[in-house]
C-alpha positions as protocol buffer text, in pm:
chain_id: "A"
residue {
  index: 1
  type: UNK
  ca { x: 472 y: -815 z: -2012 }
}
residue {
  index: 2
  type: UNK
  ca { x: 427 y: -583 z: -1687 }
}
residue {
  index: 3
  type: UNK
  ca { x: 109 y: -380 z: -1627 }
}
residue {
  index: 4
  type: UNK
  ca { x: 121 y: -72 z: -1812 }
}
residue {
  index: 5
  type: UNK
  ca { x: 188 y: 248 z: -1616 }
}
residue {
  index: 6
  type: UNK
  ca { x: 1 y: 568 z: -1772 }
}
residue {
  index: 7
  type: UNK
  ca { x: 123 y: 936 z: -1784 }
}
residue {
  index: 8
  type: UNK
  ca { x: -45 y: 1093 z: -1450 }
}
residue {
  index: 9
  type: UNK
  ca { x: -321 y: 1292 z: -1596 }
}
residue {
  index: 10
  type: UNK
  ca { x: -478 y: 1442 z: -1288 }
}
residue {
  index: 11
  type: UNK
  ca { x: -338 y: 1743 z: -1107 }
}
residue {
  index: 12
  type: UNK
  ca { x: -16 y: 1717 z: -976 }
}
residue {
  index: 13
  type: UNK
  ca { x: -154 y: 1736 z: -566 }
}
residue {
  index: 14
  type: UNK
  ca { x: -379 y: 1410 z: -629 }
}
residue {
  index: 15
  type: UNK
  ca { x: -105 y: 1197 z: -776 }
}
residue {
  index: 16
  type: UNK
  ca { x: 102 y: 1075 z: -466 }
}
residue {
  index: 17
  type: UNK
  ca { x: -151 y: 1184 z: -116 }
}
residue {
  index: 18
  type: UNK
  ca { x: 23 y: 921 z: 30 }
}
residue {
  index: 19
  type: UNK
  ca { x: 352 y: 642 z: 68 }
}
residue {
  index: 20
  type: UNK
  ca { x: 260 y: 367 z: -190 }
}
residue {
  index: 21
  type: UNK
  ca { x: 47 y: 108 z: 9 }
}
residue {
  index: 22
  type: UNK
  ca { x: 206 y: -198 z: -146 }
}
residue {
  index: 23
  type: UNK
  ca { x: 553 y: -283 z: -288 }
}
residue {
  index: 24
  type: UNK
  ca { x: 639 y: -268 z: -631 }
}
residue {
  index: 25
  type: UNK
  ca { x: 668 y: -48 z: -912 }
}
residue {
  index: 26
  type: UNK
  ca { x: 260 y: -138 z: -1050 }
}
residue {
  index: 27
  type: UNK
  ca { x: -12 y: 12 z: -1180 }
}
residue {
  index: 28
  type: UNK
  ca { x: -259 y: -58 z: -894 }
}
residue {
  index: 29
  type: UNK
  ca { x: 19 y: 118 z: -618 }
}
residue {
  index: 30
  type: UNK
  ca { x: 27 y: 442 z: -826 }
}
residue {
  index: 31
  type: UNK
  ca { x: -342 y: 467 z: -840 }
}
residue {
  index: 32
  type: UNK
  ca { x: -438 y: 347 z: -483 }
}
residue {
  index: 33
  type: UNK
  ca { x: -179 y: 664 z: -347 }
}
residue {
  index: 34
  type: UNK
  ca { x: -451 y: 928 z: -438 }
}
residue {
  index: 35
  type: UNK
  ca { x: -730 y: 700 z: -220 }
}
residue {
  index: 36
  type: UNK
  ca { x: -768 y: 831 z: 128 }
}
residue {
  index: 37
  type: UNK
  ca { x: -947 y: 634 z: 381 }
}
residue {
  index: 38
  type: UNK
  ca { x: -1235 y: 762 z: 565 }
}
residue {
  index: 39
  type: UNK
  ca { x: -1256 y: 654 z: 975 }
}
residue {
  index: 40
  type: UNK
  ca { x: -1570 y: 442 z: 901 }
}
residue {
  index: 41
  type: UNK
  ca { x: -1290 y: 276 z: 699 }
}
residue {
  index: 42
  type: UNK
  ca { x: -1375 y: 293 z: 324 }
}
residue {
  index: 43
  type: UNK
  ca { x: -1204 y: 441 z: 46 }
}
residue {
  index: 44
  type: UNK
  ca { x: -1224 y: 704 z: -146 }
}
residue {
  index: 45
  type: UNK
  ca { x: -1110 y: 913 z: -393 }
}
residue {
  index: 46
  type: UNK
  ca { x: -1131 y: 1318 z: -313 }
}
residue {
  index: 47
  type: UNK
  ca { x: -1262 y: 1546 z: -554 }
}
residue {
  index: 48
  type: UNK
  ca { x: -1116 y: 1586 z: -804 }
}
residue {
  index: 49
  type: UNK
  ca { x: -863 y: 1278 z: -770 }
}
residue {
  index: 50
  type: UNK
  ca { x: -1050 y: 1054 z: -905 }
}
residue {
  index: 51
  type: UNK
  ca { x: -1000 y: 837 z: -1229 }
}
residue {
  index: 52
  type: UNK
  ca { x: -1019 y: 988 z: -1581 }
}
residue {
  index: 53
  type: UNK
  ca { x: -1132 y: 827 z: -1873 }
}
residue {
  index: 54
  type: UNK
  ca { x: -824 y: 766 z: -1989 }
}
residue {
  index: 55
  type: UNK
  ca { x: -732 y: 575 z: -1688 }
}
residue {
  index: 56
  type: UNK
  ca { x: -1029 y: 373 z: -1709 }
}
residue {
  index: 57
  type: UNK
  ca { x: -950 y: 267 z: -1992 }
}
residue {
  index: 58
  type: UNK
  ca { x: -588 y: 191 z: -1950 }
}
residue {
  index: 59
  type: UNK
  ca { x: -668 y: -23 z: -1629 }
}
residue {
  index: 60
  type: UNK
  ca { x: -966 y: -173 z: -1823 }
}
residue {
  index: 61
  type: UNK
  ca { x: -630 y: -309 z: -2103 }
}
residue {
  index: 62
  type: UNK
  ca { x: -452 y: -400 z: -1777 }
}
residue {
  index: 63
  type: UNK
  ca { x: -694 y: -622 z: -1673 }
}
residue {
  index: 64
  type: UNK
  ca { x: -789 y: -790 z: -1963 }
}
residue {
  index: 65
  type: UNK
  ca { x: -372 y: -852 z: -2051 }
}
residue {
  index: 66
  type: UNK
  ca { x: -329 y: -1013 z: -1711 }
}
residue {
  index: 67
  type: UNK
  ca { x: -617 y: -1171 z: -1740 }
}
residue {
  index: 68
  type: UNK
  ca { x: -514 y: -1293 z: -2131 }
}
residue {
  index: 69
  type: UNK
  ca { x: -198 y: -1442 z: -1934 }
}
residue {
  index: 70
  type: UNK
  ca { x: -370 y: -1638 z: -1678 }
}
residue {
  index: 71
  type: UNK
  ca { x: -577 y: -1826 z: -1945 }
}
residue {
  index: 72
  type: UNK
  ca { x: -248 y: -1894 z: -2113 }
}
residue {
  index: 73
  type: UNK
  ca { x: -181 y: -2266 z: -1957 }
}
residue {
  index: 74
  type: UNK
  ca { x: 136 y: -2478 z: -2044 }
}
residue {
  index: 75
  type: UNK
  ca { x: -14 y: -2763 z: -2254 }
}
residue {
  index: 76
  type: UNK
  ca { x: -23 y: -3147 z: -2094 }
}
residue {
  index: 77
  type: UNK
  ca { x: 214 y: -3238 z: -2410 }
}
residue {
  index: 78
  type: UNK
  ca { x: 466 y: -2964 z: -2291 }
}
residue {
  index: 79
  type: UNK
  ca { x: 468 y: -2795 z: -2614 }
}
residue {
  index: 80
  type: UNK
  ca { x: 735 y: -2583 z: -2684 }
}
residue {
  index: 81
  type: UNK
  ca { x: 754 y: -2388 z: -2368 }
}
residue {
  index: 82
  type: UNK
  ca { x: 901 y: -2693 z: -2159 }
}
residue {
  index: 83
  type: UNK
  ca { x: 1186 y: -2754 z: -2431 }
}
residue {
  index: 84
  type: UNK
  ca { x: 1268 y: -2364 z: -2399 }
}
residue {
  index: 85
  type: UNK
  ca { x: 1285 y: -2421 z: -1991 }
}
residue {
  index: 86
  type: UNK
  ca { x: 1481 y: -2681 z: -2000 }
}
residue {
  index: 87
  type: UNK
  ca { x: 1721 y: -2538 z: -2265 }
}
residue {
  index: 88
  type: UNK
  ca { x: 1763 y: -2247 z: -2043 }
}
residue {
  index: 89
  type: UNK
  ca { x: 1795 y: -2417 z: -1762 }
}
residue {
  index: 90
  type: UNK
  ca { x: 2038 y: -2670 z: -1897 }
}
residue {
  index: 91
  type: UNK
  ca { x: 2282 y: -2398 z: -2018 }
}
residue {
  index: 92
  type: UNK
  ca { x: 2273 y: -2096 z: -1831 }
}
residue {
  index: 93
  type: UNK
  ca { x: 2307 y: -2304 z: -1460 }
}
residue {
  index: 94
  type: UNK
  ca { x: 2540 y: -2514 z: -1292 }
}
residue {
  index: 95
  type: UNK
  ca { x: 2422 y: -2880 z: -1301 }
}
residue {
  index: 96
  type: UNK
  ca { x: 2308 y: -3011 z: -984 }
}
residue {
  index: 97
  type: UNK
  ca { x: 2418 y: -3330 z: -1056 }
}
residue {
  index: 98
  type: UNK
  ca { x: 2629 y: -3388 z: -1380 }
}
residue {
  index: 99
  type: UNK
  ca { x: 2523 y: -3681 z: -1432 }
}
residue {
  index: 100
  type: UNK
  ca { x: 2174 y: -3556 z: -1533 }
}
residue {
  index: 101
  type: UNK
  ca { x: 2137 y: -3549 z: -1920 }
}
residue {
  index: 102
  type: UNK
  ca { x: 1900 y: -3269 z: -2091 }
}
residue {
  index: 103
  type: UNK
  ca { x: 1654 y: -3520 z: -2178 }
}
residue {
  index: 104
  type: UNK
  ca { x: 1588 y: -3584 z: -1776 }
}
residue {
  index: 105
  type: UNK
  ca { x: 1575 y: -3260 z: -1705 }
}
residue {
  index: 106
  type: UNK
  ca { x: 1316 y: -3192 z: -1977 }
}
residue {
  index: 107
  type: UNK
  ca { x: 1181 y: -3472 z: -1820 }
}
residue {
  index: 108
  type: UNK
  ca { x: 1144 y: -3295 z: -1503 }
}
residue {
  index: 109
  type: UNK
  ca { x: 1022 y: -2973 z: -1651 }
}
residue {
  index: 110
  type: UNK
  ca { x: 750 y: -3167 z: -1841 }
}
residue {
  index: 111
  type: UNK
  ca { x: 606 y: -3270 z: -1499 }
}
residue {
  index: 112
  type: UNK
  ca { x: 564 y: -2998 z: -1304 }
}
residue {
  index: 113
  type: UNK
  ca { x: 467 y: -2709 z: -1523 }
}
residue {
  index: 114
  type: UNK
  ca { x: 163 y: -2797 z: -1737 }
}
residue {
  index: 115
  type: UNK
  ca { x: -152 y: -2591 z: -1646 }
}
residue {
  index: 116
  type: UNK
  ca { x: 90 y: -2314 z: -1497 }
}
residue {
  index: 117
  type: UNK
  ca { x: 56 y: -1999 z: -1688 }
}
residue {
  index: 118
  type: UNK
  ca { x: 275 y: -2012 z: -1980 }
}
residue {
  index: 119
  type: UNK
  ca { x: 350 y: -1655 z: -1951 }
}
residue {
  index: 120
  type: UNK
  ca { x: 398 y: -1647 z: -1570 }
}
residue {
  index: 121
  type: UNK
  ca { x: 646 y: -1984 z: -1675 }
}
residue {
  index: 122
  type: UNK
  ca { x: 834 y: -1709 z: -1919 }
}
residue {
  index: 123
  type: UNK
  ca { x: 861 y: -1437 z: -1610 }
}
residue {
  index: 124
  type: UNK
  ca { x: 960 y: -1687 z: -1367 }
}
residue {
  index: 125
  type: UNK
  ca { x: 1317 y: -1822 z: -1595 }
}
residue {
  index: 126
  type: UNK
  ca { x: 1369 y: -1445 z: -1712 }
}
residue {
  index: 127
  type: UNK
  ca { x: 1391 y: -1340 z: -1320 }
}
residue {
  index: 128
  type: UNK
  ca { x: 1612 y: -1627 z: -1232 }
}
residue {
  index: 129
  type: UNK
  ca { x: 1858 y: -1531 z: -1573 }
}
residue {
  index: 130
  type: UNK
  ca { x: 1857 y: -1161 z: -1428 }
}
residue {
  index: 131
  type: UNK
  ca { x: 1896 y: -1265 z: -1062 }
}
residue {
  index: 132
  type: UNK
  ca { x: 1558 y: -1123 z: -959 }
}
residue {
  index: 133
  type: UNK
  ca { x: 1427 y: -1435 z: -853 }
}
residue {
  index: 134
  type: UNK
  ca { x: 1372 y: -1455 z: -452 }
}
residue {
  index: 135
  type: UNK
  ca { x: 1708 y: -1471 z: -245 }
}
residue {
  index: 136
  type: UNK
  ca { x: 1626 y: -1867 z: -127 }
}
residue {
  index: 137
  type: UNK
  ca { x: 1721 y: -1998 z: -502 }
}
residue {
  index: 138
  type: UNK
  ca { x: 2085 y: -2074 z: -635 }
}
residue {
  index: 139
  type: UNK
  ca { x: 2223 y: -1827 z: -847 }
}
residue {
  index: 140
  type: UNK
  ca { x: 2507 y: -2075 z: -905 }
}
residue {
  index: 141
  type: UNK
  ca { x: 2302 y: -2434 z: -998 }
}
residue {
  index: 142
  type: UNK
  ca { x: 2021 y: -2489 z: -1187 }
}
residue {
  index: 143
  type: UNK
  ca { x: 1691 y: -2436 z: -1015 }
}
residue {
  index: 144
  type: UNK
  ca { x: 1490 y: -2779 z: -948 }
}
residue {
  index: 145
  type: UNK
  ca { x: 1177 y: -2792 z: -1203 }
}
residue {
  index: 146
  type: UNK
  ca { x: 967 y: -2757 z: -819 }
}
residue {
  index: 147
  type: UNK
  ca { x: 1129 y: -2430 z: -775 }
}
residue {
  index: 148
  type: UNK
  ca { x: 1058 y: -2313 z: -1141 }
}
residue {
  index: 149
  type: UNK
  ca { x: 674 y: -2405 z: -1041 }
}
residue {
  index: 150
  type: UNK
  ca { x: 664 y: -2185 z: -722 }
}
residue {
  index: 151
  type: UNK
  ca { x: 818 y: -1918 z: -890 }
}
residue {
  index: 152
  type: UNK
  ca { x: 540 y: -1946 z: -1147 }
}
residue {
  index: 153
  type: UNK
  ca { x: 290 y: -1974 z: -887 }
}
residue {
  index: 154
  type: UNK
  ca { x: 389 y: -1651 z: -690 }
}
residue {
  index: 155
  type: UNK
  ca { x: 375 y: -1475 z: -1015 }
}
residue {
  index: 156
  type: UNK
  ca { x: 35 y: -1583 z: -1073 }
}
residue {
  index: 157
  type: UNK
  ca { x: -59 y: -1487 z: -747 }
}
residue {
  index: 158
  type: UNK
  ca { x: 97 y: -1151 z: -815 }
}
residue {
  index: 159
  type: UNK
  ca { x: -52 y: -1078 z: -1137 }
}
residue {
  index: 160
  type: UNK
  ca { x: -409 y: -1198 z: -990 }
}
residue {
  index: 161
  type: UNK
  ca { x: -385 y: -952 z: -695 }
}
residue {
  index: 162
  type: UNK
  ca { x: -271 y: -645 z: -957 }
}
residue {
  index: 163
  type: UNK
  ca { x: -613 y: -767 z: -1121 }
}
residue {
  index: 164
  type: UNK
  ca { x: -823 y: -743 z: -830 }
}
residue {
  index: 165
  type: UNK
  ca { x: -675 y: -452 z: -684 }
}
residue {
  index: 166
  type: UNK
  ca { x: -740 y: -279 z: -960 }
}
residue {
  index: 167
  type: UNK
  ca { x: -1085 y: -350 z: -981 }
}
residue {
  index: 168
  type: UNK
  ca { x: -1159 y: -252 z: -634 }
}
residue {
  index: 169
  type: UNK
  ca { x: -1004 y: 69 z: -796 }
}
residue {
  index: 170
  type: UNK
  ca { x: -1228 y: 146 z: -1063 }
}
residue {
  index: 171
  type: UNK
  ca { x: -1521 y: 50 z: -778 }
}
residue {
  index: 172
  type: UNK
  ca { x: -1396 y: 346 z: -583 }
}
residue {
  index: 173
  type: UNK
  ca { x: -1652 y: 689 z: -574 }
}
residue {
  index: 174
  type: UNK
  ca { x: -1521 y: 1015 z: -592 }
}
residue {
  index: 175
  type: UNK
  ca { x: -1638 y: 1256 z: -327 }
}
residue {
  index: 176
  type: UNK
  ca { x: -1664 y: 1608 z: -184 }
}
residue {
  index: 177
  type: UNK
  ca { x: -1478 y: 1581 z: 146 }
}
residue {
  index: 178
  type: UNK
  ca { x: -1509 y: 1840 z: 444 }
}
residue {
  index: 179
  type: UNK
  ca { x: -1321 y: 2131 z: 524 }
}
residue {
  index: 180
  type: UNK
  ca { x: -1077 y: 2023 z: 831 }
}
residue {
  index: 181
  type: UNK
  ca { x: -1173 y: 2234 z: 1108 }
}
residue {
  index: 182
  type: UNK
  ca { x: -907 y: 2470 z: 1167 }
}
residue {
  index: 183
  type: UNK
  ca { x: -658 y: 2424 z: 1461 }
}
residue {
  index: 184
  type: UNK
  ca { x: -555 y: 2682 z: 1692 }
}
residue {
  index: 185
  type: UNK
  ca { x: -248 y: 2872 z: 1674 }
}
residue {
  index: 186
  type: UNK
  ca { x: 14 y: 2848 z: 1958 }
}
residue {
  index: 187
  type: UNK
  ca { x: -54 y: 3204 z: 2003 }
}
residue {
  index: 188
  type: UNK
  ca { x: -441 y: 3145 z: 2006 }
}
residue {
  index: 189
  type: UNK
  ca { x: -402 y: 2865 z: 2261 }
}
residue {
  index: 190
  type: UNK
  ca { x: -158 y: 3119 z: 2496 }
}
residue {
  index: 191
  type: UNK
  ca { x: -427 y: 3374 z: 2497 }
}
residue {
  index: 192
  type: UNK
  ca { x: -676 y: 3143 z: 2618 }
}
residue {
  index: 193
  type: UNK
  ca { x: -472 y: 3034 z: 2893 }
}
residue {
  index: 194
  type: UNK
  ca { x: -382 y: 3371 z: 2967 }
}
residue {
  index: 195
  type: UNK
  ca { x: -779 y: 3403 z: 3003 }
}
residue {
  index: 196
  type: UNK
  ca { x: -816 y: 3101 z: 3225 }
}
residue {
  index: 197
  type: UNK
  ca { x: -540 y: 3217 z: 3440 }
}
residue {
  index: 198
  type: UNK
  ca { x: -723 y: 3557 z: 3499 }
}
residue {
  index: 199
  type: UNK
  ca { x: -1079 y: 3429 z: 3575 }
}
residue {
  index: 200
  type: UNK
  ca { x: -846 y: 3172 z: 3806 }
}
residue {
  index: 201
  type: UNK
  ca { x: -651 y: 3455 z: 3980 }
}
residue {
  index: 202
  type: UNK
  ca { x: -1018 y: 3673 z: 4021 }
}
residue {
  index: 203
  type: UNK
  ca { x: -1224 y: 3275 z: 4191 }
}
residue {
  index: 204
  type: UNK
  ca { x: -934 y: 3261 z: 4404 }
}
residue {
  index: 205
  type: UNK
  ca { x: -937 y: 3577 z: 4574 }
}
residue {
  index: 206
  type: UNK
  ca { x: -1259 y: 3592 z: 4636 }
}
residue {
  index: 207
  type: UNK
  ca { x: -1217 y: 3201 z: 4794 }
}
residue {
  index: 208
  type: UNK
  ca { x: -941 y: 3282 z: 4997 }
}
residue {
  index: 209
  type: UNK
  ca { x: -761 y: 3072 z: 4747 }
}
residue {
  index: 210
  type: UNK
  ca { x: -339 y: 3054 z: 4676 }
}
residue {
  index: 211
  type: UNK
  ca { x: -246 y: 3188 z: 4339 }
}
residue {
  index: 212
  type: UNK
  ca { x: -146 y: 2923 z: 4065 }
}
residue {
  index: 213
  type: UNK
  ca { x: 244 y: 2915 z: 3970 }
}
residue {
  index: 214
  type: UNK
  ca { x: 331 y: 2812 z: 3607 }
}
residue {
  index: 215
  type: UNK
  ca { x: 645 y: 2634 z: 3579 }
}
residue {
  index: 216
  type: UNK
  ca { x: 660 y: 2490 z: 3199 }
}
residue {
  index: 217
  type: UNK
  ca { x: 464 y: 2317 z: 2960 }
}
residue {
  index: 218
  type: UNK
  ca { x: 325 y: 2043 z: 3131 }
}
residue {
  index: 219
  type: UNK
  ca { x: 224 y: 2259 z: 3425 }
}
residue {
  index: 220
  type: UNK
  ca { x: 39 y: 2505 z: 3271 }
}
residue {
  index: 221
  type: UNK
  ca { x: -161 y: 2224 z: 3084 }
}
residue {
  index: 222
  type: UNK
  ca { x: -228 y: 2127 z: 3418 }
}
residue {
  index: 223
  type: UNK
  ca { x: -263 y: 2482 z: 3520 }
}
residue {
  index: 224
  type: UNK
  ca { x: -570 y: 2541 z: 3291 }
}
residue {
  index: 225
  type: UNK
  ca { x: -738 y: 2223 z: 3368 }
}
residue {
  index: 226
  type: UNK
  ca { x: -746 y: 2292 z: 3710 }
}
residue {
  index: 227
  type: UNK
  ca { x: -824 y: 2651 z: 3670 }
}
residue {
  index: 228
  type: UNK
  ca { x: -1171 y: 2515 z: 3444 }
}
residue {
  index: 229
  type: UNK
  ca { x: -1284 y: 2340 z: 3710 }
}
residue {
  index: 230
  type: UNK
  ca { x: -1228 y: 2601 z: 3935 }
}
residue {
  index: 231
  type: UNK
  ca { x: -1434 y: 2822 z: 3754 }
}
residue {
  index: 232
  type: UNK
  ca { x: -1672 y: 2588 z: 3719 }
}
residue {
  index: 233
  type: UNK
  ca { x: -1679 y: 2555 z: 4051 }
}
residue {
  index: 234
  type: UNK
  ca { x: -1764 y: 2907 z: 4127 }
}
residue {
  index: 235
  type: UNK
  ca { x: -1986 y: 2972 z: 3869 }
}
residue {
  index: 236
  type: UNK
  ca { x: -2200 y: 2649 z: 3973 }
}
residue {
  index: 237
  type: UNK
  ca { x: -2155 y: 2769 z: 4385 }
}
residue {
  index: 238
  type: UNK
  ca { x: -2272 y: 3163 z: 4257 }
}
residue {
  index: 239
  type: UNK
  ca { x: -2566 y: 3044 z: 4066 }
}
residue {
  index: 240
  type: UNK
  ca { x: -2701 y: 2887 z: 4397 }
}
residue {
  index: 241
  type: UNK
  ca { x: -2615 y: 3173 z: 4597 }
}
């Protein structure tokens, strides 16, 4: 059982302000897209992105079923869970070696998964029957009982991260961000070079000074710098004289 995804519920601009920020189709990914980060680093949610009720209380049932499946361990006895592995195992693979009889690889099973998550155990065989499972494994011979282990461990690990990720979620304050100041227009910024080159072309005639040629872009950023500190230069020089 995957973590439950809800139907968005906040306005349509807060539900994806940016790329997802980790892989996968989860819960804690859709959520964590309407964060933004401020430059002291921490996270936030702007106003009027941040979680509803009914979010809270859908990540609240999140994190008590993943939570429910961690505490879900394979008993030291095997149970029934190891007989089901091995069944699967045994039938829907390739045998290694064909030699092996069901019993040992039961055998096998019933040492290396008890105190895995029993549900984690389930997810692990149903990605390896629907070729999900990572690229390394066979998808032609049965997979060792160590393999079916570090499956279930990364699917732990997965599920524990989805948990914790969606606490520091809920943890999250909503707040009223800034206006951004407002940038100038390419016509704004041609108008005060236009400006610059004037005062420029008025400090160098009274200095005795050659006009300034423009030739493209670059120079007439390097145009207006120079013509600042030009006029800098005269108005520091007149207020002396």
């Amino acid at each position: 059982m995957g973590p439950l995804i809800p139907t968005p519920s906040t306005p349509a601009a807060c539900s994806q302000r940016k790329p997802n920020a980790a892989a996968g189709n989860s819960l804690s990914v859709a959520i964590e897209a309407r964060t933004i980060r401020l430059d002291a680093g921490a996270y936030v949610y702007p106003a009027g992105c941040g979680l509803t009720q009914a979010e809270r209380r859908t990540i609240a049932h999140t994190m008590a079923d993943i939570a429910g499946r961690l505490a879900q361990p394979v008993p030291e006895d095997g149970g029934q869970i190891v007989a089901w592995v091995a069944g699967q195992v045994h039938t829907s693979f390739k045998a290694r070696d064909v030699s092996a009889t069901k019993q040992q690889t039961y055998d096998g099973f019933l040492i290396a998964l008890p105190g895995r998550s029993e549900p984690a155990v389930r997810e692990a065989v149903r990605r390896l029957l629907r070729d999900e499972a990572p690229p390394e494994l066979s998808r032609t011979f049965a997979p060792t009982p160590a393999e079916v282990s570090k499956l279930t461990r990364a699917i732990e690990g997965e599920w524990r991260l989805e948990h914790d990720r969606l606490a520091w979620l809920v943890s999250l304050p909503e707040v009223e961000l800034p206006e951004p100041e407002p940038q100038p227009t390419p016509e704004e910024m041609e108008r005060v070079r236009e400006r610059v080159r004037r005062l420029t072309a008025g400090a160098a005639s009274r200095r005795g000074l050659p006009p300034i040629e423009s030739t493209g872009a670059h120079a007439r950023v390097a145009e207006a710098t120079k013509a600042m500190k030009q006029v800098r230069a005269v108005s520091e020089t007149s207020a002396h004289e």
